[in-house]
TIMISE-710931 format. One record per residue: residue number from 0; residue in one letter; z, y, x of N, C-alpha, C, CB in turn. Coordinates in steps of 0.1 Angstrom, whole numbers. Atoms other than C-alpha are relative to their C-alpha. Glycine has a CB too. Layout:
REC  torlo  lumro   n_up  n_north  n_east  ca_up  ca_north  ca_east   c_up  c_north  c_east  cb_up  cb_north  cb_east
REC    NUM      a      Z        Y       X      Z         Y        X      Z        Y       X      Z         Y        X
...
***
This chain:
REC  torlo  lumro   n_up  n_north  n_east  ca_up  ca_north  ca_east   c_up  c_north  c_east  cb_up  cb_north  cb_east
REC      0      x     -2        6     -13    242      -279     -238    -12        0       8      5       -15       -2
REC      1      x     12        1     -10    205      -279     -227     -4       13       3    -12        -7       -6
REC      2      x      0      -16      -5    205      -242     -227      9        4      10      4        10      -12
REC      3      x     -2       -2      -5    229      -239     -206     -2      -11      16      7         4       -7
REC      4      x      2        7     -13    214      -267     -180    -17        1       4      6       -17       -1
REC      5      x     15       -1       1    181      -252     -183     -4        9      16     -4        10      -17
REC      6      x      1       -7     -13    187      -234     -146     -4      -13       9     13         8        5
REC      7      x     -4       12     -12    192      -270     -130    -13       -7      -3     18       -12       -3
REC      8      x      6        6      10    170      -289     -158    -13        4      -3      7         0       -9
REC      9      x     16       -5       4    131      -283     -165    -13       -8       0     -3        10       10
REC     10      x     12       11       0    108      -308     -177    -15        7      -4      3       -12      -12
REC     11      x     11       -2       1     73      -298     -172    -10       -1     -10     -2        -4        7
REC     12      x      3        7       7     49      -304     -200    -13      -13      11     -4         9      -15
REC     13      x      8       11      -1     27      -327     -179      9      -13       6    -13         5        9
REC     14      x    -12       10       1     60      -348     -168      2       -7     -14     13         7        3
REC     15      x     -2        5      13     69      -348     -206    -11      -13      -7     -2        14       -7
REC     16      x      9        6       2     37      -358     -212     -6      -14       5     -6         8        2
REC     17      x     -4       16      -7     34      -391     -187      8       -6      -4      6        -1       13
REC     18      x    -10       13       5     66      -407     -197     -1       -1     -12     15         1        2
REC     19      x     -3        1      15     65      -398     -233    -12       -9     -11      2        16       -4
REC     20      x     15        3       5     27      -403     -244     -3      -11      -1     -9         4        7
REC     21      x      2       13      -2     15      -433     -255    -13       -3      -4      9        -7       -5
REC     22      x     14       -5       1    -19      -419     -267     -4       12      -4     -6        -7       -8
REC     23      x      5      -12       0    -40      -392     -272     10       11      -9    -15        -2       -5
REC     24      x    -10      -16      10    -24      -378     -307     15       -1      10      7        -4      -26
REC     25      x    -13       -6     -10     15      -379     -284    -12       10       7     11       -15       15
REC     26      x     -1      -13     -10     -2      -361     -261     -7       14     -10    -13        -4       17
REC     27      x     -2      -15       8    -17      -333     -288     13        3      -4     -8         2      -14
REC     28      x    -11       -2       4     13      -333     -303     10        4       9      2       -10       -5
REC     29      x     -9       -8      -8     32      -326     -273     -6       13       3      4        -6       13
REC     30      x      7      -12      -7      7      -299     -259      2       13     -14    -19        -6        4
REC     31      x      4      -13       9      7      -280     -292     17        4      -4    -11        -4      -17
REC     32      x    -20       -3      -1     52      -283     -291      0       14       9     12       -16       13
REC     33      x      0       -7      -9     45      -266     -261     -3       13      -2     -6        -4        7
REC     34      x      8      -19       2     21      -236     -270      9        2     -10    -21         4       -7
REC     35      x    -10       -5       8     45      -231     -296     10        9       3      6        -9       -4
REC     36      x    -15       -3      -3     76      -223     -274     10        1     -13      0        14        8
REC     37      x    -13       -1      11    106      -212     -287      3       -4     -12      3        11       -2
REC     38      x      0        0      17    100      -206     -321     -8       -8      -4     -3        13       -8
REC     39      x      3       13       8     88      -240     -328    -10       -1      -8     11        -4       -8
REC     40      x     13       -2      13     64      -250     -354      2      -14      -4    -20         3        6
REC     41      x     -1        8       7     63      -267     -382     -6      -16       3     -4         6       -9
REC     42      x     12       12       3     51      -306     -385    -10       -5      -9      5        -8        0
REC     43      x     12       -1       9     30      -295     -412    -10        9       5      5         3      -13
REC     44      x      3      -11     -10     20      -268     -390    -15      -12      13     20         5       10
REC     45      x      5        8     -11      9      -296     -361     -9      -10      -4     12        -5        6
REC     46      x     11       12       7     -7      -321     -388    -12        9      -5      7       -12      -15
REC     47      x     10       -6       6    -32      -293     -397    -11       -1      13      4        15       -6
REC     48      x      8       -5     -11    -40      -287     -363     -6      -15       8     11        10       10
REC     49      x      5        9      -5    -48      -321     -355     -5      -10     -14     10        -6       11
REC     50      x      2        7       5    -62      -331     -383    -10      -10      -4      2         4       -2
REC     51      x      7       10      -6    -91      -352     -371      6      -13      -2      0         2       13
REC     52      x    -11       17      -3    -62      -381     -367      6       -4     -17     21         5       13
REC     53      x    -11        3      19    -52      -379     -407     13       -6      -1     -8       -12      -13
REC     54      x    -14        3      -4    -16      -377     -396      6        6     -15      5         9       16
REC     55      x    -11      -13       9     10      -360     -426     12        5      10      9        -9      -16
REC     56      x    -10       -5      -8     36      -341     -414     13      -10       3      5        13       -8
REC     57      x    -11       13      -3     60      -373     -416     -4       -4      12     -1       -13       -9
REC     58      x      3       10     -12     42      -392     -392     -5       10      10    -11       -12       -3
REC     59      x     -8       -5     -15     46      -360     -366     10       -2       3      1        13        2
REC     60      x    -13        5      -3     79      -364     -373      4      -10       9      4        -3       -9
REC     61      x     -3       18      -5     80      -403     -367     -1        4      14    -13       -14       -5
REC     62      x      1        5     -14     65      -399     -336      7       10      12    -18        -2        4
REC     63      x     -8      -11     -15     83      -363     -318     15      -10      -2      5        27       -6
***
């Protein structure tokens, strides 16, 4: 359904990022969804890359 309203529909990531964020790791965590595109990436993938925050891949989960 969102593929096909993706002409009308287009959330920015710094829109995404305002409403969704509620500190710094949301906002890595969205920014690195992003550079991802399409083909996604893991949340074990995303807890490496921020791993400063000693997140596990769960608690990417929890919070996308």
């Amino acid at each position: 359904m969102t593929a096909g309203l993706s002409d009308w529909i287009s959330f920015k990531p710094g829109y995404v990022q305002k409403v969704a964020c509620q500190d710094e790791v949301d906002f890595e965590i969205i920014t690195r969804l992003y550079q991802a595109g399409d083909g996604g990436i893991l949340p074990s993938n995303i807890a490496e890359g921020v791993s400063r925050y000693e997140l596990r891949r769960w608690d990417i989960t929890r919070r996308i």
